[in-house]
Backbone as JSON, one array per atom type, in Angstrom:
{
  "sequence": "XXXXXXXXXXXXXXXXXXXXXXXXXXXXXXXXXXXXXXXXXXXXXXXXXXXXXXXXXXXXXXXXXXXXXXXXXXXXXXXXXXXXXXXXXXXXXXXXXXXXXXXXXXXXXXXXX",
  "N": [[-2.06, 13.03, 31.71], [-2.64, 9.76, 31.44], [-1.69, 7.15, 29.08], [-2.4, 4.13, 27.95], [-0.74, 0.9, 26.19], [-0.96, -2.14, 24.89], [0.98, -4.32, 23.73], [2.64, -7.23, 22.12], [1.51, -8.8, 24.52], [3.05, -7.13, 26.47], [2.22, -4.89, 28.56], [2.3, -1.17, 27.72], [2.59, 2.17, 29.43], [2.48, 5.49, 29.46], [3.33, 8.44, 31.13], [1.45, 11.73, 29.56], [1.9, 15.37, 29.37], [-0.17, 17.63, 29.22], [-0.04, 20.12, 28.64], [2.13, 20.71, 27.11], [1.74, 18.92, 25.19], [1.75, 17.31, 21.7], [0.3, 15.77, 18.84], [1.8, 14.13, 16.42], [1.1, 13.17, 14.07], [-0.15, 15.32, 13.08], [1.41, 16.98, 11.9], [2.62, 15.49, 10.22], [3.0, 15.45, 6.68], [1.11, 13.44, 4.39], [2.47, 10.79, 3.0], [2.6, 10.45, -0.97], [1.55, 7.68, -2.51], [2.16, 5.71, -5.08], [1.58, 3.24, -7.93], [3.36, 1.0, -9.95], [4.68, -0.83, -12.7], [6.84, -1.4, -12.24], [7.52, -1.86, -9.73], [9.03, -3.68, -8.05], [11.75, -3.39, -9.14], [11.63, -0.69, -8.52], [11.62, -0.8, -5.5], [13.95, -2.16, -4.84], [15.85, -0.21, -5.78], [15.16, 1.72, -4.3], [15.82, 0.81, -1.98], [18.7, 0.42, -1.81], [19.24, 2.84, -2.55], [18.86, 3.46, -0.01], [16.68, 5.36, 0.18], [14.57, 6.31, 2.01], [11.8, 7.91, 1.87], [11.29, 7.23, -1.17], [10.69, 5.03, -0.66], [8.81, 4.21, 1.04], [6.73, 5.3, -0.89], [5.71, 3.47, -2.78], [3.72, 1.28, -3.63], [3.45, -2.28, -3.28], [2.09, -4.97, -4.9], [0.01, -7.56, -3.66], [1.52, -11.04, -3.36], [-0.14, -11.99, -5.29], [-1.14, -10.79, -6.84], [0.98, -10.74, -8.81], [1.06, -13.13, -10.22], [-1.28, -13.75, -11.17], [-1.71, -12.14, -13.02], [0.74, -12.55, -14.78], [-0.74, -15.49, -15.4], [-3.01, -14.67, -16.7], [-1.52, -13.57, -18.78], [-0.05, -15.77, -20.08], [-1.89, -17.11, -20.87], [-3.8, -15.48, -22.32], [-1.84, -13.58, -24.37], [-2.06, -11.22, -23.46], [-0.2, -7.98, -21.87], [-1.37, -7.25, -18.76], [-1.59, -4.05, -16.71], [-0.08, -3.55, -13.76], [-1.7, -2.32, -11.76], [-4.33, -2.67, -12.86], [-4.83, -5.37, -12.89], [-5.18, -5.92, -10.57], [-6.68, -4.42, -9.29], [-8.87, -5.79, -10.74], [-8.95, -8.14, -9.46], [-9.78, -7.04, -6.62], [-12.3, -6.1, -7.4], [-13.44, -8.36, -7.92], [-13.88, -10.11, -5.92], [-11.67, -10.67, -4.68], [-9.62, -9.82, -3.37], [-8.76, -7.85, -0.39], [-9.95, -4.44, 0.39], [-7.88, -2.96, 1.59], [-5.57, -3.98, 0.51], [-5.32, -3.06, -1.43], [-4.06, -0.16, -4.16], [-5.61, 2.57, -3.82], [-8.43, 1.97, -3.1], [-10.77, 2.88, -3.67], [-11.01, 4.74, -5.51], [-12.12, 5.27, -8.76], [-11.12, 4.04, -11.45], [-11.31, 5.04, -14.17], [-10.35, 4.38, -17.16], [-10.03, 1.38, -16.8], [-13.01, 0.85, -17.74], [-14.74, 0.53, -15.01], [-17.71, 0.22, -13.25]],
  "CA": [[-2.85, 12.0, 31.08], [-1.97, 8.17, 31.3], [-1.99, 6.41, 27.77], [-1.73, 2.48, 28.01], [-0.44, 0.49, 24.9], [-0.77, -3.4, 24.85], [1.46, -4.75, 22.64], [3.28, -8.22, 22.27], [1.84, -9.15, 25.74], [3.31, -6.64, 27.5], [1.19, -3.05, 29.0], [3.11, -0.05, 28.55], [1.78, 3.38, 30.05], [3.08, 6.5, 29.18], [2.2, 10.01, 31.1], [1.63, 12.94, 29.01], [1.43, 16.14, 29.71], [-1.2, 17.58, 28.05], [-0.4, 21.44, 28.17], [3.36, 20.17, 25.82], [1.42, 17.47, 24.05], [0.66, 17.71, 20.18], [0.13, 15.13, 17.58], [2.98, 13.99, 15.48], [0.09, 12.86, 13.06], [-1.15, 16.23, 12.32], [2.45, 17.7, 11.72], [3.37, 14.87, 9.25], [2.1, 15.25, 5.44], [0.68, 12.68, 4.03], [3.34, 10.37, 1.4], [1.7, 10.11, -1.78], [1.95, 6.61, -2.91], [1.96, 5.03, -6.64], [1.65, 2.14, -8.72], [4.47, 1.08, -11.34], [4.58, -1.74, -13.35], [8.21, -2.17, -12.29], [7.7, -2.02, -8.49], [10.23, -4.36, -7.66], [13.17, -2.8, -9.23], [12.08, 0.97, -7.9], [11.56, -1.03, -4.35], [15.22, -2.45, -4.04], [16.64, 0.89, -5.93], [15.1, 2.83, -3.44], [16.24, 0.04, -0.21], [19.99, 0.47, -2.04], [20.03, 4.53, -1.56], [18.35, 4.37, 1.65], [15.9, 6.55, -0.16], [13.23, 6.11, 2.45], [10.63, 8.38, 1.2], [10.85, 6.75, -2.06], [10.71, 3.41, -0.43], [7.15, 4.44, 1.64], [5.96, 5.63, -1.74], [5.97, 1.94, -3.0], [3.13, 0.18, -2.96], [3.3, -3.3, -3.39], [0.98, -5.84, -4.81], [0.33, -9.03, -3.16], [1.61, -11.83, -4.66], [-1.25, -12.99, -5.65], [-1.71, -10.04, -8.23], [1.66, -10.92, -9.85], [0.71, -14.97, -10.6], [-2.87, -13.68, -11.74], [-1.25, -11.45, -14.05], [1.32, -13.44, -15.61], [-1.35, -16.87, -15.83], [-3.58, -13.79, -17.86], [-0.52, -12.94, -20.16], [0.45, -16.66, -20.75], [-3.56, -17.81, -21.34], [-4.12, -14.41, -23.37], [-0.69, -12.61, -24.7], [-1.99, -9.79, -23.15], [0.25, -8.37, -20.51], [-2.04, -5.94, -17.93], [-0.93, -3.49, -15.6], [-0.01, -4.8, -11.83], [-3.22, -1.71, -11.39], [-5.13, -3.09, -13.56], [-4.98, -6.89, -12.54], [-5.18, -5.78, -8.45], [-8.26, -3.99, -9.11], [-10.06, -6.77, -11.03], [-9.19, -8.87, -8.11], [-10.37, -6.3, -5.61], [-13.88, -5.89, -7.88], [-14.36, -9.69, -8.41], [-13.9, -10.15, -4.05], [-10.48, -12.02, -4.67], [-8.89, -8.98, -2.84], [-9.76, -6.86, 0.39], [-9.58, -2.76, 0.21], [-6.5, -2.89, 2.4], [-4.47, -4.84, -0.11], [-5.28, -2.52, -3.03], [-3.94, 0.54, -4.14], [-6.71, 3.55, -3.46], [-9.46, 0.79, -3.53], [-12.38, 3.16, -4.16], [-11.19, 5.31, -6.37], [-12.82, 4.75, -9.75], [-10.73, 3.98, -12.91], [-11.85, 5.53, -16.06], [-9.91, 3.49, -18.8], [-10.48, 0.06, -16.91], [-14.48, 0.21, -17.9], [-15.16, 0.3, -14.14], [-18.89, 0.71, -13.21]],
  "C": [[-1.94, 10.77, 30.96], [-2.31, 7.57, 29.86], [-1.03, 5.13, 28.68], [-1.69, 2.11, 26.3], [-0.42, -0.85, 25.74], [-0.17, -3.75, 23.56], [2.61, -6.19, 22.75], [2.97, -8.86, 23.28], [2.4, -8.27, 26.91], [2.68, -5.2, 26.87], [2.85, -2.38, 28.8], [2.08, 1.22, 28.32], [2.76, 4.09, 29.71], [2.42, 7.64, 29.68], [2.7, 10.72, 30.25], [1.41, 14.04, 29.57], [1.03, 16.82, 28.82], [-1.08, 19.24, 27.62], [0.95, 21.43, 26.67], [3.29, 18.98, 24.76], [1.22, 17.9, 22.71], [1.15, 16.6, 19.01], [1.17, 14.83, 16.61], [2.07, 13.87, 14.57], [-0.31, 14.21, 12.37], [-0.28, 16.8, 11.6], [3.09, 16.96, 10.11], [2.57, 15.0, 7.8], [1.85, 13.53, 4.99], [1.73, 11.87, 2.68], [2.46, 9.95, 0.46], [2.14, 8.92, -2.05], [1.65, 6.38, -4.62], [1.8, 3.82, -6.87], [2.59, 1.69, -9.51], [4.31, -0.68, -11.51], [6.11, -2.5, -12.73], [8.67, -2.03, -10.4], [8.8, -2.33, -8.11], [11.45, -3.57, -7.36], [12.94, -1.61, -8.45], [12.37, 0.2, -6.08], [13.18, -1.39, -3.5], [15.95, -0.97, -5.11], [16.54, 2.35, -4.62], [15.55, 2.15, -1.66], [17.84, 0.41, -0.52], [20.2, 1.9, -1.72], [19.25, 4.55, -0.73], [17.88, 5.23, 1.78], [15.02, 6.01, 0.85], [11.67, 6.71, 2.48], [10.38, 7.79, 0.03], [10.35, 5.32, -2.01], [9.3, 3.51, 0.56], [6.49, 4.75, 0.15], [5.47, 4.13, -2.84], [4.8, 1.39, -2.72], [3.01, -0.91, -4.0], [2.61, -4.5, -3.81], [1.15, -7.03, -4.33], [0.84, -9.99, -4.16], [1.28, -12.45, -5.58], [-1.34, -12.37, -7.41], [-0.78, -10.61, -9.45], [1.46, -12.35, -10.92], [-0.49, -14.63, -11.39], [-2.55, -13.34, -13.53], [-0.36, -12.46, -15.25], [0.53, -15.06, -16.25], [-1.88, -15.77, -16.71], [-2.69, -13.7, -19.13], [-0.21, -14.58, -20.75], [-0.9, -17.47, -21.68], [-3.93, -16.67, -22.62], [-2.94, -13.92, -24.7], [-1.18, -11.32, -24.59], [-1.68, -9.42, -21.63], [-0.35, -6.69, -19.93], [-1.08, -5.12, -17.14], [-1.29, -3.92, -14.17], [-1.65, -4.21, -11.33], [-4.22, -2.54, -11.55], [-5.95, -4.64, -12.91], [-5.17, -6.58, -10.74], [-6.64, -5.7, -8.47], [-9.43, -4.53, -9.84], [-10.1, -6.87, -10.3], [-10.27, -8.44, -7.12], [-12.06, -6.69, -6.01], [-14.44, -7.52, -7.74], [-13.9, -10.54, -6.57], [-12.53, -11.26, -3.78], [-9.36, -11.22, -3.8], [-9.75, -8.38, -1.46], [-9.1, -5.45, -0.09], [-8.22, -2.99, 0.99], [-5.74, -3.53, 1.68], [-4.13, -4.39, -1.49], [-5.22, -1.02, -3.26], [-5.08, 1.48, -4.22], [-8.2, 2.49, -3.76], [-10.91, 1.13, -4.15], [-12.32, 4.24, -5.01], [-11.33, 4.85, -7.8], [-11.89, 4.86, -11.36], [-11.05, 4.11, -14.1], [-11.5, 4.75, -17.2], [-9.69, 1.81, -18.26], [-11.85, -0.52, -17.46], [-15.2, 0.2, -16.32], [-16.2, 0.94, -14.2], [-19.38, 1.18, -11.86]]
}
């Protein structure tokens, strides 16, 4: 079997053979990912030990969430969680699903409907 890849402009082809072929995808578990309030720091503690499972487990909010958040805490004095403030966004269409941690799973102690 021929697989083509386009990428950057340039084709590449690769034969397989299909009776020694099998899926790296199916073999690999799945990394669970999290949320933390303190992202950042776990993100460069885990780039400093070259933890790289802890550093896939990381997810990130755009930067958008952090500015949202902090104008909320300086307009309110109440300071949300990075969750919390992503997944307004997400709900009020200021976010897409791809930018937000599990996007459709349903938060119980935000009030979500």
């Amino acid at each position: 079997m021929k697989i083509y890849f386009r990428g950057g402009g340039v084709l590449l082809s690769f034969l397989v053979d299909k009776r020694n072929f099998r899926s790296i995808t199916s073999t690999m578990s799945k990394i669970k990912t999290y949320i933390s309030d303190n992202v950042i720091e776990e993100f460069y503690h885990a780039l400093a030990d070259e933890d790289e499972v802890r550093l896939r487990r990381c997810h990130i909010p755009r930067s958008d969430v952090f500015y949202v958040r902090k104008k909320i805490q300086l307009d309110t004095g109440v300071l949300y969680t990075l969750d919390h403030v992503e997944r307004a966004m997400y709900l009020e269409g200021m976010l897409e699903a791809r930018d937000v941690y599990k996007p459709h799973m349903k938060r119980e102690h935000y009030g979500d409907t």
